[in-house]
C-alpha positions in Angstrom: 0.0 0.0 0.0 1.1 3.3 -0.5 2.8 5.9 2.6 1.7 8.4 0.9 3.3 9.4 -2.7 5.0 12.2 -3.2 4.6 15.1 -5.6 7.2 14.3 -7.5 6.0 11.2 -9.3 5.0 11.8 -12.7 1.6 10.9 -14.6 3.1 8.7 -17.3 0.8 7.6 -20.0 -1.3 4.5 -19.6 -3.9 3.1 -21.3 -5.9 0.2 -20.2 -4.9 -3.2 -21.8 -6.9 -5.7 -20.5 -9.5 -6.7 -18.2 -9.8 -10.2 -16.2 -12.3 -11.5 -14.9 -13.1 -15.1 -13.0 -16.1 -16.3 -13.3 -18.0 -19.7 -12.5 -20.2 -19.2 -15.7 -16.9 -18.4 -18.1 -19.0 -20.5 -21.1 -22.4 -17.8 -20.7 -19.6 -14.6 -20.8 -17.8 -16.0 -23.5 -20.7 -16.8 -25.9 -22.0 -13.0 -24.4 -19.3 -11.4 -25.5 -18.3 -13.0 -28.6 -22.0 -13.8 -30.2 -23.5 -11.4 -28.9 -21.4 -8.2 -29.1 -19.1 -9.4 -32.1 -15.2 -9.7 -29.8 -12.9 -12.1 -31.0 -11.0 -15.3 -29.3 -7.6 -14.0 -29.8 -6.1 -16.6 -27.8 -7.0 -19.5 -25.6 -6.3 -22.3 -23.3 -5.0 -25.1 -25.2 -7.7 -27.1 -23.8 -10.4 -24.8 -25.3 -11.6 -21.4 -24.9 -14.2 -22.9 -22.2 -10.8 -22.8 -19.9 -9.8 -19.4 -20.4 -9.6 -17.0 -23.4 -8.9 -13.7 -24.4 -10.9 -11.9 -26.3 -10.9 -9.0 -28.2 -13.1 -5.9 -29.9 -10.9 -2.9 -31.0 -8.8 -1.8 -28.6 -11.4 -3.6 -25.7 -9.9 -6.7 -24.2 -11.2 -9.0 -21.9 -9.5 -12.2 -20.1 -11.7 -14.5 -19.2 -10.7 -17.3 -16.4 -12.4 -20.6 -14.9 -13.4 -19.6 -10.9 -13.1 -23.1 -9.3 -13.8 -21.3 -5.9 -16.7 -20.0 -3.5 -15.8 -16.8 -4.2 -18.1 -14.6 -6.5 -17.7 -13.7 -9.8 -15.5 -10.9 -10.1 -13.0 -8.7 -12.0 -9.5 -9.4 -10.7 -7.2 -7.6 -12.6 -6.9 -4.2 -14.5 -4.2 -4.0 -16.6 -2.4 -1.2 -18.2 0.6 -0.9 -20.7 3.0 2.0 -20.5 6.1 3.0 -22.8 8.4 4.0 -19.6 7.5 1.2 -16.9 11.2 1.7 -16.1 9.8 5.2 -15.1 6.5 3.9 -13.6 8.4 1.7 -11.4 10.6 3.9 -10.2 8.6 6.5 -9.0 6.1 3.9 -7.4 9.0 2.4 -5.4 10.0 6.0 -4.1 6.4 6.4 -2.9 6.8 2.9 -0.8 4.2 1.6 -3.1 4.4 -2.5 -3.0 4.8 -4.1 -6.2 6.2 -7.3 -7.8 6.6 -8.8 -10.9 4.3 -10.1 -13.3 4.3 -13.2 -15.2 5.1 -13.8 -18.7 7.6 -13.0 -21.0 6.8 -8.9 -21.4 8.5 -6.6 -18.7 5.6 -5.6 -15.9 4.7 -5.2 -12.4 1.7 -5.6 -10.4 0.3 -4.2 -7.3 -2.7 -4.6 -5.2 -6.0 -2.2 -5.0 -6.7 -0.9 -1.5 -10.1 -1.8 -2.7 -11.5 -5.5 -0.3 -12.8 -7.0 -2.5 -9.1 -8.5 -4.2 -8.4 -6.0 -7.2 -4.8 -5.9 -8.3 -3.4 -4.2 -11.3 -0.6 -5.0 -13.8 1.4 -2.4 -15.3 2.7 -4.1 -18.8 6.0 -2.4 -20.6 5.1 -1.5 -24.3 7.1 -3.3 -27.1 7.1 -1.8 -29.8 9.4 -4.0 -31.7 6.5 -6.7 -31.8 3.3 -7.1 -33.8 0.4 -6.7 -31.4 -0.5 -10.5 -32.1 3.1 -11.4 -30.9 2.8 -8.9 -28.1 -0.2 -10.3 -26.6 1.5 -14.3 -27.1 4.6 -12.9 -25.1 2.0 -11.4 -22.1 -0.2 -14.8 -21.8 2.3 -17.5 -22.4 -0.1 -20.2 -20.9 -2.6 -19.2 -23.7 -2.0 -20.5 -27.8 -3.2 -18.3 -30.8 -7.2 -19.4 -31.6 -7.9 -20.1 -34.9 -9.3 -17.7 -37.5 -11.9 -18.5 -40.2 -11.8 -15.2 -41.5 -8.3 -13.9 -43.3 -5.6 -12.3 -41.0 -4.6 -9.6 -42.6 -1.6 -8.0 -40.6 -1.7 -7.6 -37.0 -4.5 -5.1 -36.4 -6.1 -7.6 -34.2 -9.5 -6.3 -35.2 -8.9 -2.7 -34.2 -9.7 -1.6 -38.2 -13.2 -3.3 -38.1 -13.6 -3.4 -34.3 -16.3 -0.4 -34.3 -13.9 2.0 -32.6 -14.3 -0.1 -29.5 -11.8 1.2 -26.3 -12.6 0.6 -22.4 -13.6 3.9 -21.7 -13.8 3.8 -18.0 -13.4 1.7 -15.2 -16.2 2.2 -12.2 -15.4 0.7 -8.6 -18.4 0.3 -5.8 -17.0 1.3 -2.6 -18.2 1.3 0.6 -19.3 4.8 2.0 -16.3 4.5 5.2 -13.6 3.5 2.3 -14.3 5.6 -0.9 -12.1 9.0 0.4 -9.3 6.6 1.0 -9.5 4.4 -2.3 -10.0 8.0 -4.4 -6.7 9.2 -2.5 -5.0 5.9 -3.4 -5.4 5.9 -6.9 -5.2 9.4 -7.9 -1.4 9.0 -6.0 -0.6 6.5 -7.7 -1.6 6.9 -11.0 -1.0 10.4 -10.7 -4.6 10.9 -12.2 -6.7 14.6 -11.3 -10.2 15.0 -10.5 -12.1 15.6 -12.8 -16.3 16.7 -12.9 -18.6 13.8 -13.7 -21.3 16.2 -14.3 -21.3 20.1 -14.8 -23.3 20.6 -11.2 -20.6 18.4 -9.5 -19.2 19.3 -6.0 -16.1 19.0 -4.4 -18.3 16.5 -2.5 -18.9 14.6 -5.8 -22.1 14.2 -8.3 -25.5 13.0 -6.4 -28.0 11.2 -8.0 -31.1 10.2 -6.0 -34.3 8.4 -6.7 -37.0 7.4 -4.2 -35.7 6.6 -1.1 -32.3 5.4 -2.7 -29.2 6.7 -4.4 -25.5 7.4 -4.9 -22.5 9.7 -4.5 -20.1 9.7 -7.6 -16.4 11.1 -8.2 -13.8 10.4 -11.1 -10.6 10.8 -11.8 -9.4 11.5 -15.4 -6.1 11.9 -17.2 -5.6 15.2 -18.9 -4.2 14.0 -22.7 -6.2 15.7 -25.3 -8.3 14.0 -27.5 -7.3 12.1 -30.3 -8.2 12.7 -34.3 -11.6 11.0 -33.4 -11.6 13.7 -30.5 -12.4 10.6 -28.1 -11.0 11.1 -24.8 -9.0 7.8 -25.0 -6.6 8.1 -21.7 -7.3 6.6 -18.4 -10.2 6.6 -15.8 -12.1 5.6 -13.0 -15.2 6.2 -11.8 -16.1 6.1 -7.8 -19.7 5.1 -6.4 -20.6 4.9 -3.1 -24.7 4.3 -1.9 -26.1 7.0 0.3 -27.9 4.9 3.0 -27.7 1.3 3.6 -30.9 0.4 2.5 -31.3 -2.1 -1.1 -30.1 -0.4 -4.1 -27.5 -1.4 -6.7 -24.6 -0.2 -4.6 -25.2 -2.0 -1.7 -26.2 -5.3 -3.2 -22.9 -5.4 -5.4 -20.6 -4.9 -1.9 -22.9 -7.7 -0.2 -22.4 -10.6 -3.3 -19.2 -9.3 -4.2 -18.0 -9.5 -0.7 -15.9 -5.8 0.0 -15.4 -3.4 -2.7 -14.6 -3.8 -6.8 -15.2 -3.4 -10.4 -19.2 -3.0 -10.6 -19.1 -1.9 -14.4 -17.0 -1.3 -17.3 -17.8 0.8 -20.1 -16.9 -0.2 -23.8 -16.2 2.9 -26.3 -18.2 2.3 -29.7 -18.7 4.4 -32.4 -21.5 4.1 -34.9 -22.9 3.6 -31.6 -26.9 3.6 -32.5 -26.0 1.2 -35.5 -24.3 -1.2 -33.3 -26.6 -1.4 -30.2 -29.3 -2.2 -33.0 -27.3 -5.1 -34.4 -26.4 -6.4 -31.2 -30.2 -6.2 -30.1 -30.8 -8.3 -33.3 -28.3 -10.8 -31.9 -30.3 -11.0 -28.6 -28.4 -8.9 -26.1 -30.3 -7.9 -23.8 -30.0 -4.2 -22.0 -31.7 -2.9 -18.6 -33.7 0.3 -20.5 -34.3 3.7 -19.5 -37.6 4.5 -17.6 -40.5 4.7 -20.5 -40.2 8.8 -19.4 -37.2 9.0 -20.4 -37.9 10.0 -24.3 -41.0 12.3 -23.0 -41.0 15.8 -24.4 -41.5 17.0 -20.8 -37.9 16.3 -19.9 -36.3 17.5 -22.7 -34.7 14.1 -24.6 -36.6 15.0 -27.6 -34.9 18.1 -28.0 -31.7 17.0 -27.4 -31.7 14.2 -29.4 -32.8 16.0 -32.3 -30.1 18.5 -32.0 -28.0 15.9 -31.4 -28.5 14.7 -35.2 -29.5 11.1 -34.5 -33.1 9.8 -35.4 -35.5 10.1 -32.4 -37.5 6.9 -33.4 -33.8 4.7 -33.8 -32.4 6.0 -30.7 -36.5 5.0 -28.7 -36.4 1.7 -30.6 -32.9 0.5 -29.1 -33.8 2.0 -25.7 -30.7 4.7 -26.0 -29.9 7.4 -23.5 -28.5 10.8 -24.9 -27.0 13.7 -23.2 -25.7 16.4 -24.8 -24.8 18.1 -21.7 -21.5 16.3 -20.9 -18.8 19.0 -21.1 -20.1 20.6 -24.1 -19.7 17.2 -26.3 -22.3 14.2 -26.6 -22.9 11.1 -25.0 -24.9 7.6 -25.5 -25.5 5.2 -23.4 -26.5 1.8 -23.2 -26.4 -0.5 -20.6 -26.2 -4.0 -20.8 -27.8 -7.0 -18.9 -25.2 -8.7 -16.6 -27.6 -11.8 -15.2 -24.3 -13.9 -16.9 -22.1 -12.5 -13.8 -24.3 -13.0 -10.8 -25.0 -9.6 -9.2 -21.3 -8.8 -9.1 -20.8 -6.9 -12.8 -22.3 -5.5 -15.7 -21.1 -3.6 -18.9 -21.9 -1.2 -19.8 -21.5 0.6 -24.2 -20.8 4.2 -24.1 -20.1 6.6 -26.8 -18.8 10.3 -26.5 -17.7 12.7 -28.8 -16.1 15.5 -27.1 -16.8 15.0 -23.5 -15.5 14.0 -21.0 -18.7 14.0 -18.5 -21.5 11.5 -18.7 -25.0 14.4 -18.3 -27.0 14.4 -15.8 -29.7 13.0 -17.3 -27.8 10.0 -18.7 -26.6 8.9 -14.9 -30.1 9.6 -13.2 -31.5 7.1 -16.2 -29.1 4.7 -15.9 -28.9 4.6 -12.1 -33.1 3.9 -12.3 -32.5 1.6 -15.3 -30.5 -0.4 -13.3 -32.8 -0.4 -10.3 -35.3 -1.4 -12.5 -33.6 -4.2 -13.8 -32.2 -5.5 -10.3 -36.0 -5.0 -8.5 -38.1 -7.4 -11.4 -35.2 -10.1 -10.7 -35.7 -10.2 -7.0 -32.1 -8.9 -6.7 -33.0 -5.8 -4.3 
C-alpha cells in the first residue's frame, strides 16, 4: 500500500490493456461477448476457450478465467501498458508503493487495490518491436493463438473493423467509510486529477437520488487531449458509493461481491446507434431507461434531435443521450449482466467531445439499473 506518494511522481501515460475476470459461468460470458457483441478469441487455453480465453473488440480486451472457488464472480485484474514502466516503477517504489513482478515474457509489475474486495493491477511495458499479435502471445504464455476463419490480414487484431471499440472507463463500488481513501490511493498513484462527472458536480462529488435510494459519484481522469476522433481515450475511474444502507445497486454489489470492486466497465463504440441495433438483433439484452425518459417534458426530444440522430432509432434501441457532458455528446446503453451474478455488468458508451457522462444520462441509468435488479428479486 502506498505511505503516501510524493509530488514528485510523474503521470506517465497508460492506457488500459486488459481486463480479467473469473467467473463460474466463463462458457455464458464468452458466448455473451463474442456472439453477442461481435469480440474475437484471440487466444486461448490449449484445452479450449471454455478454460480461459482472451478476447478482443478494438482496442477492448477481456480475459476470461475458470473460478473453481466459492468466491463470487469478479474482476480481478486491471491491466495497463505504458512506454516507460522503467519510469513507472521507479517513482512507485519512491512512494513505498508494493509491487512485484508479473508473469510472462513482457516486462511488468503488479500491485494490489486498497479496494477489499481482491483487485490488483498490472502495469505491462510496451514493445514496440512486436506485432500486437506477438505482443499479446509474449503477455499470456499459458494461452495459444485461436484459430481464425476469417483472413488475418496483418496484426491489427481487429482494431480496423472493431467499431472504434476502447474501455472507456473503469467504475469501482466502494463502501461509504472507504471511498475517500480508495480516491486518495489511486489518484497518487496513478497520478490521475479529478475531474467533474457532471457540470453541477461538487467538491463532495455528483448525487444522484431516486426514491428513497441513491449514490455519490467522483472520477478521476487523465488530462491528454483527444485524439483525431476527438475521443477522450486516456485513463479513468469512476467512484460510487450508496447514500444509505438500505437495497439499491450499490449495496447489493458490496454484499455478493464480498468488499469493494469493479461493478461496471464501459466499452467505447462508435456508430454507436447502429451497433446497439445489431447487437439487439443478436439477442443482447440491455436494462432500459424508464419509458419517461424520451418524454418531451424532460427535454430528450430536444436533445436528441439536435444531437442529429433519429428520435425513433435512438427509442427503438432503448438509447440514452445527453448532450450536456462538457459541451460534447454522449450515448448510453447498458447491458444485462444476469451472466455475472449480481457482481458486474457492462456497460457501451459513446462520447464525442466530452468527458462528462450528463445528468440526465446517470439519473437514467442509475433507475435503469434499479429497475432491472428489482423485477429479478435482486433488491
Amino acid at each position: 500500500q502506498a505511505t503516501g506518494a510524493p509530488a514528485a511522481l510523474s503521470q506517465l501515460s497508460l492506457r488500459v490493456h486488459h481486463v480479467e475476470i473469473h467467473t463460474k459461468r466463463l462458457g455464458c460470458l464468452l458466448d455473451r461477448l463474442c456472439a453477442g457483441l461481435n469480440f474475437r478469441p484471440t487466444l486461448v487455453h490449449p484445452g479450449g476457450a471454455g478454460h480461459g480465453a482472451l478476447v478482443t473488440k478494438g482496442r477492448a480486451r477481456f480475459l476470461l478465467r475458470p473460478l473453481l472457488g466459492p468466491q463470487p464472480d469478479s474482476v480481478v485484474d486491471v491491466a495497463f501498458e505504458t512506454p516507460r514502466l522503467d519510469q513507472f516503477i521507479a517513482d512507485r517504489r519512491r512512494a513505498e508503493v508494493a509491487v512485484e513482478a508479473a508473469c510472462g515474457a513482457v516486462p511488468a509489475l503488479r500491485f494490489q487495490s486498497p479496494a477489499s474486495g481482491g483487485l490488483w493491477h498490472t502495469v505491462l511495458q510496451q514493445r514496440h518491436q512486436m506485432s500486437r499479435r506477438q505482443f499479446l502471445a509474449a503477455c499470456f504464455p499459458d494461452l495459444v493463438p485461436a484459430q481464425r476463419t476469417e483472413s488475418a490480414d496483418a496484426d491489427q487484431e481487429g482494431e480496423d473493423d472493431g467499431g472504434g471499440a476502447f474501455i472507456d472507463h473503469v467504475a469501482l463500488a466502494c463502501h461509504a467509510s472507504e471511498s475517500a481513501r480508495i480516491l486518495a490511493w489511486y489518484e497518487s498513484i496513478f497520478q490521475l486529477p479529478r475531474y467533474r462527472v457532471n457540470s453541477t458536480e461538487t467538491e463532495g462529488g455528483f448525487t444522484v437520488r431516486y426514491k428513497d435510494s441513491g449514490m455519490n459519484l467522483k472520477a478521476i481522469a487523465s488530462n491528454e487531449p483527444p485524439d483525431a476522433r476527438d475521443h477522450y481515450t486516456g485513463l479513468k475511474f469512476v467512484f460510487a458509493e450508496s447514500l444509505n444502507s438500505g437495497p439499491n445497486q450499490i449495496n447489493t454489489f458490496l454484499r455478493e461481491h464480498g468488499g469493494s470492486g469493479v461493478q461496471h466497465v464501459a466499452i467505447h463504440l462508435d456508430n454507436f446507434v447502429q451497433q446497439v441495433a445489431a447487437y439487439r438483433q443478436r439477442g443482447v439484452e440491455f436494462m432500459d431507461p424508464p419509458a419517461a425518459y424520451y418524454s418531451k417534458e424532460i427535454g430528450k426530444v430536444q436533445q436528441i434531435a439536435e444531437s442529429g440522430l433519429d428520435l425513433q432509432s435512438v427509442r427503438d434501441n432503448q438509447i440514452l443521450v445527453d448532450c450536456e457532458a462538457d459541451g460534447g455528446g454522449g450515448d448510453d446503453c447498458p447491458a444485462d449482466s444476469r451472466d455475472s451474478e449480481d457482481t458486474f455488468f457492462l456497460e457501451l458508451i459513446s462520447r464525442v467531445g466530452a468527458r462528462g457522462f450528463g445528468a440526465g444520462n446517470i439519473s437514467a441509468l442509475w433507475r435503469a439499473v434499479e429497475a432491472h435488479m428489482l423485477s429479478r428479486g435482486q433488491l
